[in-house]
N, C-alpha and C positions, 0 to 999 in steps of 0.2 A: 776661795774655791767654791764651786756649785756644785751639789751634790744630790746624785739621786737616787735612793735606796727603798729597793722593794723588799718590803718583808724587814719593816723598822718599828713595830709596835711591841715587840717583844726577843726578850732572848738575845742573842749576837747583836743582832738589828739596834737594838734596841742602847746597847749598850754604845756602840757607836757613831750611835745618831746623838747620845748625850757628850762624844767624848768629844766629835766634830765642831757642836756648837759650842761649846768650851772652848775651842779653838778660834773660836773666831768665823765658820765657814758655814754657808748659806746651805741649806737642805732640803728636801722634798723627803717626806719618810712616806713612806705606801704600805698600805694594807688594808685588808678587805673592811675592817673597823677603824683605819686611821683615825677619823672623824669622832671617833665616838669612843679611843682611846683614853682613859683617865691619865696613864703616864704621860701618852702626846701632848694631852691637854696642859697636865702639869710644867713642864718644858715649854707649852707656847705661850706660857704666861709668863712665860720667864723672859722667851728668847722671839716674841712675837714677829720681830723685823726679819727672824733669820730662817723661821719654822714655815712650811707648807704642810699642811698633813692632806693628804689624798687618797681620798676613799678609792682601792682596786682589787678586782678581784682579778687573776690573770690566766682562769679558765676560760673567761668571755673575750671572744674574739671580737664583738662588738662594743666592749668597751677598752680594748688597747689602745686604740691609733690616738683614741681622745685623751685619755690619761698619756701618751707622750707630749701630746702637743699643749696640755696643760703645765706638763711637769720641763717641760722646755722653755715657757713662757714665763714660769717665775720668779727667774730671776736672769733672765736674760741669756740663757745660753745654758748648758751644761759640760763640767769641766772631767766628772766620772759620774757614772751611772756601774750600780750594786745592782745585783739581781742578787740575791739574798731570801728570798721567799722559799720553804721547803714541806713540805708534808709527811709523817712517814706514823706507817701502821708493820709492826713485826706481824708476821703470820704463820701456825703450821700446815701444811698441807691438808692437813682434815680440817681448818678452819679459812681455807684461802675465801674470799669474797672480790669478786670482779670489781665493784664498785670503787672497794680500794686500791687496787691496784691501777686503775683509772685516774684516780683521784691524783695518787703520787705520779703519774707520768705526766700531768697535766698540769702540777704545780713544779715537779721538780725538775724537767725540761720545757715542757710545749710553753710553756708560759715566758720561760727566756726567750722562744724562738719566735712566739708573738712581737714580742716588745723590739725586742733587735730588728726585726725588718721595718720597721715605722721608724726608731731612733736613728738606722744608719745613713739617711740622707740628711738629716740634720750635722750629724756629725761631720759628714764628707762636706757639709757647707760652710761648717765651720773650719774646719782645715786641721783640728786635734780632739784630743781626749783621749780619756781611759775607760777602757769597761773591764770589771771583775765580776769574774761567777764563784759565789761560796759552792762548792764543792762538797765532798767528803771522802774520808779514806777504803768508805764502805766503794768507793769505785773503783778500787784498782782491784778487786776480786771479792764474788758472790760468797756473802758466808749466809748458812743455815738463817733460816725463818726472816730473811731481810733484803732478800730477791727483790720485794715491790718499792723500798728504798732503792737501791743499789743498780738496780738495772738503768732509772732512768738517770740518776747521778753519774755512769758511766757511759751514758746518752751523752750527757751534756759535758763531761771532759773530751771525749770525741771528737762534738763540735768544737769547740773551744778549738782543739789541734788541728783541724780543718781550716777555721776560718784565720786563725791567728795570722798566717803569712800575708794573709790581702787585707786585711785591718789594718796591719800595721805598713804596708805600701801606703795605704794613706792618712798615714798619721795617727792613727787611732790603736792603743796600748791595750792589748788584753790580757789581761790575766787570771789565773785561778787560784784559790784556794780549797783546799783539801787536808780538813781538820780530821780530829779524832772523837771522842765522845766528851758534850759539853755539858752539863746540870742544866737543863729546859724541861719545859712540859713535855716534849717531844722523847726524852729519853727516859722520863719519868715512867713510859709506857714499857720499858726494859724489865723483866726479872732473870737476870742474870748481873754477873759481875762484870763492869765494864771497867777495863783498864786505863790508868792513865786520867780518870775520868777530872776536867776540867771545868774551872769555873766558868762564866760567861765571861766574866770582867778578864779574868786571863786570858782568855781566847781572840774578845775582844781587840786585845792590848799588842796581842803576835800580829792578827790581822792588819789592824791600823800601823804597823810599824811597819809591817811589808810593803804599805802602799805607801807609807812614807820614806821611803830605802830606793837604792837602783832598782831601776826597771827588772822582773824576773819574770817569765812565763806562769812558773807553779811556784805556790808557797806549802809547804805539809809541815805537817806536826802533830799529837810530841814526836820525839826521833823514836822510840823503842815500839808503840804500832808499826809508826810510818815502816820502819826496818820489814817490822813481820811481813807486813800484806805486801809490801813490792817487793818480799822472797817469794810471795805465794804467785806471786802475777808472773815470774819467771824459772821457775821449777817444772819440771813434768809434771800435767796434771794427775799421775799417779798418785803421787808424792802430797802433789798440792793439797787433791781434795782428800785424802787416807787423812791427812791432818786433819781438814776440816770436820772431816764425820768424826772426829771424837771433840766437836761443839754438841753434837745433837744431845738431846735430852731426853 
């Protein structure tokens, strides 16, 4: 299988991209330092024949169309395409900065919606494939200080439910993922107690099994967030946010 994952130099990505090639399956990893990744590197000296690493950043509109038609090119086709790329800054209200909040809309959606309008005539030439967008559970409802997360993650499940039915009219499987909190640099930036909190390798390991399982729309996990927040997405937001304000600190 060919495989194209943005946002494979570290973390989920990362773990992945190592468990794929173990498998046997051709890859393209991306990331704005693919090239200049020590892990990537390490793997392509392992896995040379099967490894692409591809320098992307997927705020530049001018460098999308090239990076697909690269990442299509290497290995003759593409069998799934990961969007996997995420950014996230917590913030409180006396510290919000625009920048960031930019930052994540433009890594945690605009950047899938770059790539997909360039990949989907490829795809419709090919006549199949799969695409998955890693998600989060911070999308099924806004908690305290993670707004500039969460908004655009529930941007991009939206989409996802929008476009799924005419994707899959022509052959092409989409799915998402919508994890819970995973040990990365990314959560590292947390001081609070995160529930549940997971390793990458296990997170990894749900992921990859999901896309190796029947076809599903969404895959979530663990079950005891997943529970809380899709009580909170269907409650009165009386109810909903009177719980959440006793997160604030």
């Amino acid at each position: 299988m060919n495989i194209w994952i943005v946002g494979g130099s570290s973390g989920i990505g990362l773990e992945l991209v190592k468990r794929w090639l173990m498998q046997g399956h051709r890859v393209v990893a991306s990331a704005r330092g693919a090239e200049r990744s020590e892990a990537l590197e390490a793997l392509h000296n392992v896995y040379e024949p099967q490894l692409l690493r591809l320098d992307l950043d997927v705020t530049r509109s001018d460098k999308t169309e090239e990076a697909c038609r690269r990442a299509w090119d290497a290995f003759g086709g593409l069998d799934l395409w990961f969007y996997n790329a995420g950014a996230y800054e917590p913030m409180r209200a006396e510290a919000w900065e625009l920048s960031h909040f930019e930052r994540m809309a433009q890594i945690n959606y605009l950047g899938a919606v770059r790539l997909m309008t360039h990949l989907l005539p490829y795809f419709e030439r090919q006549g199949h494939g799969r695409w998955v967008f890693n998600g989060s559970l911070a999308s099924y409802f806004g908690l305290p200080y993670g707004g500039g997360y969460s908004a655009p993650k529930a941007a991009l499940m939206n989409l996802a439910e929008s476009i799924q039915p005419e994707l899959l009219a022509k052959n092409i499987k989409l799915q998402t993922i919508n994890h819970g909190f995973v040990k990365t640099r990314l959560t590292d930036k947390n001081d609070f107690d995160m529930p549940e909190l997971m390793a990458v390798e296990t997170a990894a390991e749900k992921i990859a099994e999901a896309l190796e399982g029947p076809y599903r729309f969404e895959t979530h996990f663990p079950p005891k967030l997943s529970f809380f927040l899709r009580m909170l997405r269907v409650l009165p937001y009386g109810i909903a946010l009177a719980l959440t304000r006793r997160m604030l600190k």
